[in-house]
N, C-alpha and C positions, 0 to 999 in steps of 0.2 A: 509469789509462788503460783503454780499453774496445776493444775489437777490433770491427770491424765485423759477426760473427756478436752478441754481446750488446748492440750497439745497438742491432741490427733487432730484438730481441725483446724489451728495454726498450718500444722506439718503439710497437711493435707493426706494423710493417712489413715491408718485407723488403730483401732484402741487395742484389738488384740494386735496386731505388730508392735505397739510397745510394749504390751505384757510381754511380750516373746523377747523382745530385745533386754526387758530385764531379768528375766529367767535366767538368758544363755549368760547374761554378765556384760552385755554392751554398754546398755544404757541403763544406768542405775540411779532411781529419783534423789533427788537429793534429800528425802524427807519420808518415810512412811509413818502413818499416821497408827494409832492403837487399835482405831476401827480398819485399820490394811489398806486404807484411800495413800493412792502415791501422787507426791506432790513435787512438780518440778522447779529447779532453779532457771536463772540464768545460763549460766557454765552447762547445763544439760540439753538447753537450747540451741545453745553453740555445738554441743556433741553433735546433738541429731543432725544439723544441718550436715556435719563432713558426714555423718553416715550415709546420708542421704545422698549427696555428692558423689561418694564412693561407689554405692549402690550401683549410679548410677552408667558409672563405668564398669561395670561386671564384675565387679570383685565381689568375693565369698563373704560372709556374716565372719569368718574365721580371719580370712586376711583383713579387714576391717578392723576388727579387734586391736591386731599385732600392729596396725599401721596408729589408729590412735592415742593406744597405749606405749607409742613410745616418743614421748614427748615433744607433739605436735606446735611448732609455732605460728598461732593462729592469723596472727598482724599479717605472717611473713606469705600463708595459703593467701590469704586475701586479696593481698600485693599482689603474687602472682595469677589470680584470677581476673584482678583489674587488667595486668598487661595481657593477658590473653585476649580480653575484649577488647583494647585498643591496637591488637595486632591484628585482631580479626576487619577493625575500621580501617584499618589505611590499606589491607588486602580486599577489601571493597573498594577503598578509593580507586587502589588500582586496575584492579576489574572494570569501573565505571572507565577510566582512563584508555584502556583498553579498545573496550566496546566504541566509545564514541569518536576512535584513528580507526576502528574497523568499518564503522556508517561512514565517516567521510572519506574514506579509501576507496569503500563500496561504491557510495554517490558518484565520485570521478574516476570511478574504472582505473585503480592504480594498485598495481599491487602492495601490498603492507609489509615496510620494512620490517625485515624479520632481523632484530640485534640480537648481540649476545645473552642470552636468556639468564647466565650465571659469570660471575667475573671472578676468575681468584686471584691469587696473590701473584704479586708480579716477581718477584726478585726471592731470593733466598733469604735475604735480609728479612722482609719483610714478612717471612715463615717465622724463621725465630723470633724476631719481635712478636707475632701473633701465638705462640706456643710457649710465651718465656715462664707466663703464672703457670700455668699446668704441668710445666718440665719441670721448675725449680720442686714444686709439690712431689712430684714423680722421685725423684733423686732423693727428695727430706726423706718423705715414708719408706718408700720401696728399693732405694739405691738405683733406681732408673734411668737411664739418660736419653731423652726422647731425638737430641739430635747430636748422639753419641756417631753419626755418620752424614754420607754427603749426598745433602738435601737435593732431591730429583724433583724440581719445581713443578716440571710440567706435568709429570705421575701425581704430585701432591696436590694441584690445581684439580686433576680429573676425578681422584680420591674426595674431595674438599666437595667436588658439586655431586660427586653419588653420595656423599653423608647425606648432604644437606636435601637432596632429593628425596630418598630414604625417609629419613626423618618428619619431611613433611608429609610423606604418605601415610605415615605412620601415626601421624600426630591429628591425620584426618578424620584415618581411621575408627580412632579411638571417641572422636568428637560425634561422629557420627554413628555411634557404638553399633560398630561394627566385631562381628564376634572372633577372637583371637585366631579361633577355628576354621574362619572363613576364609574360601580359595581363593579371593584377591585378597586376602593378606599372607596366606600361605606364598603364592606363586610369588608379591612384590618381595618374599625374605630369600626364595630361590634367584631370583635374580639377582639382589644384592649381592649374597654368598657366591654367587658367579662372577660377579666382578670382582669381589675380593680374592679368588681364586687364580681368577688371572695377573691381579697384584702380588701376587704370592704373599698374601695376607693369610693368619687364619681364618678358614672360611667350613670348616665343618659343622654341623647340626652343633657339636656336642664344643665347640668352638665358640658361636655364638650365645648357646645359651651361659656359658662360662663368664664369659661378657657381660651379659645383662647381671650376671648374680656378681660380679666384681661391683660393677654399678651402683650395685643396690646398698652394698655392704661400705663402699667407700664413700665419706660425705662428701667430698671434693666432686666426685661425681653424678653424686647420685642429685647434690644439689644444680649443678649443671645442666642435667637433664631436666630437672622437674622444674627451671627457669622458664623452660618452652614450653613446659604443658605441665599440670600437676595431676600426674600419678600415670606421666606417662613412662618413665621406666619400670614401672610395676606390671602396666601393660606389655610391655614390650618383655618386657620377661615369662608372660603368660605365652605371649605368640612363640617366640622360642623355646620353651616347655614342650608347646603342642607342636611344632612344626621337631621337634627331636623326635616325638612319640611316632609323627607318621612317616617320616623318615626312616623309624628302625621297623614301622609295621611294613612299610615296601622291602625293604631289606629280608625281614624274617618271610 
């Protein structure tokens, strides 16, 4: 057991933010003593760390709550913390790869072939093969049929690299806590919704944010997302929150 003075300097915190965090109901000792000394476990260790974590990505003391308190699997956060650092290595590797076709391109005056930066799917075939787990899901739950029509490969290739573009910026974003609020992540969600516009996707404020809260509520998805980044649909459903509010404050 760990007394609340060697949490806070474990945590690297301090001693009145855990009394606060057991006031409000976050983080509660495993243990108070008769003299009122709080004594922590294991399991409470492991709490503070995702609060910590969460914190750290802008979330409220209140969404933190709701996000631990419903039955967080810890193995599975962890998992996905590990692949985020090794996504982050080999998008270094690549960078180094990069950088050193751009010095020896530089050194003999050649210009640097510029390949296709994103590849999608070639054939329709290989659409449906790539959408068959998520269709079949789609049709159990919701009656859905995701290729209920006929597949436009080349719109679905140019869709396929704004996701994934998207996504990434998003996912940068958030790494570099960046605030939802913020005009480069305001402008990069008006651009998307303009591409999807011209997809005849929906593509309204109130569209988007529908989206993210489908996501959030749906596990098929919501795990999907949080596979590339953890807690980045919660994010991203903050950005669409606030990018609604200033959309209706232009508007009004």
């Amino acid at each position: 057991m760990y007394t609340v003075h060697e949490v806070a300097k474990l945590a690297h915190t301090t001693v009145k933010t855990l009394h606060y965090y057991h006031k409000v109901g976050l983080l509660i000792p495993e243990q108070t003593t008769d003299a009122g000394y709080r004594l922590y476990g294991k399991k409470d260790l492991e709490r503070l760390q995702q609060i910590l974590f969460y914190k750290e990505l802008d979330f409220s003391l209140k969404e933190i709550k709701k996000l631990l308190d419903s039955d967080i699997d810890r193995e599975k956060t962890l998992i996905q913390q590990k692949n985020l650092l090794e996504q982050k290595v080999e998008r270094f590797k690549g960078l180094i790869k990069t950088i050193n076709s751009s010095i020896k391109n530089t050194k003999e005056e050649v210009d640097l072939d510029m390949e296709t930066m994103f590849k999608g799917f070639e054939t329709e075939n290989d659409w449906e093969e790539a959408l068959k787990n998520q269709n079949e899901y789609l049709k159990k739950e919701y009656d859905f049929d995701l290729l209920n029509q006929t597949t436009d490969v080349e719109s679905m290739n140019d869709s396929a690299i704004e996701a994934q573009s998207f996504n990434e910026d998003m996912i940068k974003f958030l790494q570099e806590g960046t605030s939802p609020n913020d005009s480069k992540v305001q402008d990069r969600v008006k651009e998307h919704l303009s591409f999807l516009e011209k997809k005849d996707h929906p593509s309204t404020p109130q569209d988007f944010l529908n989206q993210t809260e489908f996501f959030i509520a749906d596990e098929f998805h919501r795990n999907m997302f949080e596979q590339q980044q953890v807690g980045y649909i919660y994010f991203l459903n903050k950005v669409a929150a606030s990018y609604l509010i200033a959309h209706s404050s232009i508007k009004d």
